[in-house]
C-alpha positions in Angstrom: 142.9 -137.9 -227.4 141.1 -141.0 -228.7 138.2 -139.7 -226.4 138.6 -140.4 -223.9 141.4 -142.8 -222.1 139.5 -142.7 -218.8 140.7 -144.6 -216.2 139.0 -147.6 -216.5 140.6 -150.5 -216.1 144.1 -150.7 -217.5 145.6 -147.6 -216.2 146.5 -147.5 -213.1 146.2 -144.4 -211.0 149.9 -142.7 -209.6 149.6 -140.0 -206.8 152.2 -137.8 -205.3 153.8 -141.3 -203.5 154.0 -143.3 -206.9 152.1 -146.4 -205.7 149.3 -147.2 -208.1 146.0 -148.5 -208.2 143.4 -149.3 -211.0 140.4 -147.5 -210.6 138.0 -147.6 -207.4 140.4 -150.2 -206.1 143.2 -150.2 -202.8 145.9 -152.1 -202.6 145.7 -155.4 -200.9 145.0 -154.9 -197.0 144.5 -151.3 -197.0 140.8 -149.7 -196.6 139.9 -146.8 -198.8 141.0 -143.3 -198.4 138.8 -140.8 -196.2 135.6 -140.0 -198.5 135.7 -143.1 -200.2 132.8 -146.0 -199.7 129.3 -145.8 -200.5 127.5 -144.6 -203.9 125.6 -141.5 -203.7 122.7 -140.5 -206.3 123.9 -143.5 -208.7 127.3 -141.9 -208.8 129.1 -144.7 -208.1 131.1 -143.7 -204.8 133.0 -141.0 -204.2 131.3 -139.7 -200.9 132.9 -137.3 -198.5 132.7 -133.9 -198.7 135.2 -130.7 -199.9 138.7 -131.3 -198.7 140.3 -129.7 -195.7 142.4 -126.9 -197.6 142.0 -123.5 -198.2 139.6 -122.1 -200.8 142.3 -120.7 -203.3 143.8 -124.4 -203.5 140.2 -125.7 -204.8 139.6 -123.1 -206.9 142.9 -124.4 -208.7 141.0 -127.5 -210.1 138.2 -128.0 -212.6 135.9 -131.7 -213.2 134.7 -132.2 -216.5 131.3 -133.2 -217.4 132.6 -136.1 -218.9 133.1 -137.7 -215.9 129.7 -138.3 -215.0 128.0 -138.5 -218.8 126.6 -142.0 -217.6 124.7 -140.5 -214.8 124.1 -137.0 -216.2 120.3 -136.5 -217.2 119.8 -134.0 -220.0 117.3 -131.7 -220.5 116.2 -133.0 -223.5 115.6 -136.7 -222.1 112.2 -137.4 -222.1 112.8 -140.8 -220.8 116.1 -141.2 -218.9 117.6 -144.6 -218.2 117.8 -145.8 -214.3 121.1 -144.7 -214.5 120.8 -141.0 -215.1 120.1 -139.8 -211.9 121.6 -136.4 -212.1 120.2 -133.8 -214.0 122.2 -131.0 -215.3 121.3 -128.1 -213.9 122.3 -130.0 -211.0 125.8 -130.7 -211.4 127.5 -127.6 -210.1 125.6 -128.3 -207.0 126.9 -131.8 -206.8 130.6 -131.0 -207.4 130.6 -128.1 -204.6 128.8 -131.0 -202.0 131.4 -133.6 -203.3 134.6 -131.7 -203.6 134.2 -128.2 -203.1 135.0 -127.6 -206.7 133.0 -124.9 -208.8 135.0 -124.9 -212.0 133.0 -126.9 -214.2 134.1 -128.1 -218.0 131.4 -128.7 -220.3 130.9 -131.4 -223.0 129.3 -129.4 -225.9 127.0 -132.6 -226.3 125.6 -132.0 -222.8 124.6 -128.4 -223.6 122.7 -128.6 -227.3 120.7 -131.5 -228.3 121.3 -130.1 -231.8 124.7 -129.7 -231.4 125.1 -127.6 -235.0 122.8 -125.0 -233.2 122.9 -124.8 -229.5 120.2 -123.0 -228.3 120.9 -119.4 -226.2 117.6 -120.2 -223.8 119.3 -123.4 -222.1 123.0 -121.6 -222.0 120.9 -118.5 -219.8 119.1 -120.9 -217.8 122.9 -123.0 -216.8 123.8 -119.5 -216.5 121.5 -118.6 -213.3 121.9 -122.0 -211.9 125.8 -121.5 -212.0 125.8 -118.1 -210.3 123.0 -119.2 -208.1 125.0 -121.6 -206.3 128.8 -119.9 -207.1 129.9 -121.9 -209.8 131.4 -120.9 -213.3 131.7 -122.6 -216.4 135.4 -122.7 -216.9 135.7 -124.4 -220.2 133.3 -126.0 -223.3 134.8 -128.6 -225.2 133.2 -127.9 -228.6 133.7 -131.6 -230.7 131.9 -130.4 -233.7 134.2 -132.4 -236.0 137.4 -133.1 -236.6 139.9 -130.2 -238.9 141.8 -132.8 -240.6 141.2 -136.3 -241.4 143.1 -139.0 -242.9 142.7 -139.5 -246.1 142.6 -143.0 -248.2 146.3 -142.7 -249.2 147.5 -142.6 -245.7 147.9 -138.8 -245.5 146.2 -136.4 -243.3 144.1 -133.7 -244.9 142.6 -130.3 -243.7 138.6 -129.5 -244.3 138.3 -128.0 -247.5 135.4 -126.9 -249.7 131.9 -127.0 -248.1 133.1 -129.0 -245.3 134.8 -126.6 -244.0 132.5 -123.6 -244.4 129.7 -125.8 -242.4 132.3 -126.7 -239.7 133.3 -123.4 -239.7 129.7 -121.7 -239.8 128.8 -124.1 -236.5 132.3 -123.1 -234.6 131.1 -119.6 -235.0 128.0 -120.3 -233.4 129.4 -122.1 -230.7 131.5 -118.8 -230.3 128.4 -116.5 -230.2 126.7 -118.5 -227.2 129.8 -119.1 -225.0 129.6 -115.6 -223.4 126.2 -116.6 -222.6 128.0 -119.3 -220.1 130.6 -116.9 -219.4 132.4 -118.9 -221.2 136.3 -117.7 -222.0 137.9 -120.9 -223.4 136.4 -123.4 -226.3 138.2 -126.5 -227.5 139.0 -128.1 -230.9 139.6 -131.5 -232.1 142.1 -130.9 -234.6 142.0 -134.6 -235.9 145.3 -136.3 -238.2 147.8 -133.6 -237.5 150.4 -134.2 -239.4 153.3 -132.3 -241.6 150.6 -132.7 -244.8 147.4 -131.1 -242.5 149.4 -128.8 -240.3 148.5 -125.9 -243.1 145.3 -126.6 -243.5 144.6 -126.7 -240.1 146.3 -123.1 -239.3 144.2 -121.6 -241.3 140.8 -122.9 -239.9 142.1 -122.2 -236.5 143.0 -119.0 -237.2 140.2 -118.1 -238.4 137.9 -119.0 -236.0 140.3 -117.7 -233.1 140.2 -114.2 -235.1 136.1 -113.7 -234.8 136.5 -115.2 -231.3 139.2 -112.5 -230.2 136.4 -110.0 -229.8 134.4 -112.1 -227.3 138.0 -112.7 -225.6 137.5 -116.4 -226.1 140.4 -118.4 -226.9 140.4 -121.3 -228.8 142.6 -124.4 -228.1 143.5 -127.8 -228.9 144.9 -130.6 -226.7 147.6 -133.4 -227.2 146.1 -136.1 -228.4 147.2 -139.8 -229.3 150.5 -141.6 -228.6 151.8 -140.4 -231.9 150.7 -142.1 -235.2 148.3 -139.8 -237.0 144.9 -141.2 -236.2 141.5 -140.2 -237.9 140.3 -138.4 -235.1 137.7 -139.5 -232.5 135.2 -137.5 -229.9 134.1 -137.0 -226.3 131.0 -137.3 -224.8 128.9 -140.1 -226.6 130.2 -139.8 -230.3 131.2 -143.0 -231.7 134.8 -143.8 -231.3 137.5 -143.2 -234.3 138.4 -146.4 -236.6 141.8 -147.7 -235.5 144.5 -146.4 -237.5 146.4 -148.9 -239.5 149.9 -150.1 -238.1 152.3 -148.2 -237.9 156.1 -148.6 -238.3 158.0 -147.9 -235.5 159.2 -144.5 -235.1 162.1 -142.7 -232.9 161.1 -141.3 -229.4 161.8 -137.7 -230.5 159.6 -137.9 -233.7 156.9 -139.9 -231.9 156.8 -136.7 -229.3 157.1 -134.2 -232.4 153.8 -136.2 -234.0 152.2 -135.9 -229.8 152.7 -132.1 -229.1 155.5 -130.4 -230.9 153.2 -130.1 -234.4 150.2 -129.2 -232.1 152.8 -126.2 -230.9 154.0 -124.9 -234.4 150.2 -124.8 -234.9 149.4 -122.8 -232.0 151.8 -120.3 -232.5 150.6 -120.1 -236.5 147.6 -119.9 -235.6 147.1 -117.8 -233.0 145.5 -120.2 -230.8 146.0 -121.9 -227.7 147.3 -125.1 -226.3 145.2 -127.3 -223.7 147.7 -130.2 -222.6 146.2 -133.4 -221.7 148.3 -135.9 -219.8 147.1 -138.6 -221.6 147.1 -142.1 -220.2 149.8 -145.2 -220.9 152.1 -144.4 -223.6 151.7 -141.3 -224.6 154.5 -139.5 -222.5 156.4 -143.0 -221.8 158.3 -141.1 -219.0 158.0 -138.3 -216.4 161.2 -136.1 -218.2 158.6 -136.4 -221.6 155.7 -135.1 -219.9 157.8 -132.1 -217.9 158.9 -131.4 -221.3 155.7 -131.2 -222.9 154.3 -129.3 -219.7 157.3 -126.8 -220.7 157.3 -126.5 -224.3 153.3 -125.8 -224.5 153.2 -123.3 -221.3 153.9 -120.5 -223.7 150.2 -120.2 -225.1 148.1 -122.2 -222.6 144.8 -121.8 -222.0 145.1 -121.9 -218.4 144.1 -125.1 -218.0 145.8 -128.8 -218.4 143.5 -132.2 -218.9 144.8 -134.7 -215.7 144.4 -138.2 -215.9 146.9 -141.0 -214.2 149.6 -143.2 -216.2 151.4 -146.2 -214.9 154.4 -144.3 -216.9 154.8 -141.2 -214.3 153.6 -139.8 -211.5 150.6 -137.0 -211.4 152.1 -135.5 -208.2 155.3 -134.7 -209.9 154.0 -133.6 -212.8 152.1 -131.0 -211.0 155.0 -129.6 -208.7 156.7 -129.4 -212.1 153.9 -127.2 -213.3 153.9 -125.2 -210.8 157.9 -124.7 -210.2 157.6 -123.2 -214.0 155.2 -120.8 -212.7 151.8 -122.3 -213.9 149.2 -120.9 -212.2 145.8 -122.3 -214.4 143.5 -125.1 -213.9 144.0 -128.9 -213.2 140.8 -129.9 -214.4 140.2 -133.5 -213.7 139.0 -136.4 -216.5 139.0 -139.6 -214.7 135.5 -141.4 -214.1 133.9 -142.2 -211.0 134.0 -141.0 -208.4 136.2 -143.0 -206.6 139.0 -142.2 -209.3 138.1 -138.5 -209.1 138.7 -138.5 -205.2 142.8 -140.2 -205.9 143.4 -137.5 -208.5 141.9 -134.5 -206.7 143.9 -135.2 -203.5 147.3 -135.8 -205.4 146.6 -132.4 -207.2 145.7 -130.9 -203.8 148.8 -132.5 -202.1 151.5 -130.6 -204.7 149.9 -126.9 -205.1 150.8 -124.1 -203.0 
């Protein structure tokens, strides 16, 4: 993922007509769409309201936690910055009044200060807020550490030895809590897959997806990259991944293998579960490479799919692809602020049933 190719700035945003847009911005002459204009709460625009369809379409989509980390006020901060103006146990509350949305995907950093052992008290107390006001937790993205990492000869290598009992011993833990959330899907970062990790990494995966079975919690991992092998990288405040060195240039169809078709031999290994992530520019270079990825991981999804906007294909007819294959899980939206949110929610809207 490179966590996480927001939309900021370079990428422009593609709805269902395939104009674009960078984020919070309009074409030349045109005002903003309906809901769009002022901030509210430090949120940085956005305002509006639920859109105008039936329930079952909204409860089709999902909003990350992600998207509002800059705003989000943790429990845990004594002394929050001007900018965090939204505390946690507030923000199912804030996507229902925004969007009507109540499918909400949790960064595992916004749930544990210690993030090795999240605490069962502050997953109850989400808990009664969540069901107080009709929300659910729909997802936790658990970035506890990459599973491989690239090593200093270039090649990708699985956790082995005591690094992978502790990352292992903390994955269980985040497994043990989840129910506590309601929680039925957590997701990896599986790091520098490649043909020399791919082993490695079935194994941990499996592993942790066979003592989460029980619980009926799968566990999955998402495309990630544009397809060189990269060291890893994190959501939700950790520090970025070191740029991988250059790469020669590779064909198109082993470039997409490196993308999502390892990540799929994986799955099925393992027993896991695939979470596809759109990605921004260039890592499906072309709508017929994203259908195809949409296709080929549908198998063993998660029920859900990460949407963000490309200048290299459209988000509306990636979505009436989806759904003409008979997808029927969450668009769950990771584009930041507001603004952005609002384009993507109403292309998703405009191409369900």
């Amino acid at each position: 993922m490179r966590r996480r190719e927001f939309l900021l700035g370079a990428a422009g945003v593609v709805g269902a007509s395939g104009l674009g847009w960078g984020q919070g911005q309009t074409p030349t002459g045109q005002t903003p769409p309906a809901g769009q204009g002022a901030g509210r709460g430090g949120g940085g625009g956005g305002r509006g309201g639920p859109a105008n369809v039936p329930a079952a379409k909204l409860a089709r989509i999902g909003i990350m936690t992600l998207n509002h980390g800059s705003m989000l006020r943790l429990p845990w901060n004594a002394t929050p910055n001007p900018n965090q103006t939204l505390a946690l146990m507030d923000l199912p509350q804030y996507y229902i009044d925004m969007y009507g949305v109540r499918n909400v995907e949790f960064q595992h950093g916004h749930l544990a200060q210690d993030t090795t052992n999240p605490d069962p008290a502050l997953f109850k107390e989400l808990k009664a807020k969540l069901d107080a006001v009709g929300s659910r937790a729909n997802q936790i993205n658990i970035e506890i550490g990459v599973m491989a990492q690239m090593g200093a000869d270039g090649k990708a290598v699985a956790l082995a030895g005591d690094a992978r009992a502790a990352w292992l011993t903390t994955g269980r833990k985040w497994v043990d809590v989840a129910p506590l959330l309601g929680i039925k899907r957590l997701m990896l970062n599986q790091g520098a897959l490649t043909d020399d990790s791919k082993a490695g990494v079935i194994s941990l995966w499996k592993e942790l997806q066979d003592y989460a079975r029980p619980k009926e919690i799968m566990i999955s991992n998402e495309t990630r990259g544009t397809g060189a092998p990269t060291p890893g990288g994190g959501r939700g405040g950790q520090a970025p991944a070191p740029a991988p060195p250059t790469a020669p240039a590779m064909p198109e169809d082993e470039r997409l293998r490196y993308v999502w078709g390892i990540l799929n031999e994986c799955v099925e290994k393992s027993g896991g579960y695939s979470n596809l992530d759109f990605g921004g520019a260039g890592r499906f270079k072309n709508q017929q490479q994203l259908h195809d990825a949409i296709k080929g991981l549908m198998k063993r999804n998660s029920g859900s799919m990460h949407i963000k906007s490309s200048p290299d294909w459209d988000i509306g007819k990636a979505i009436a692809f989806a759904e003409s294959i008979g997808f029927q899980g969450l668009y769950t939206i990771e584009v930041n602020p507001d603004p952005a949110i609002r384009i993507v929610y109403n292309t998703i809207l405009a191409n369900i049933a």
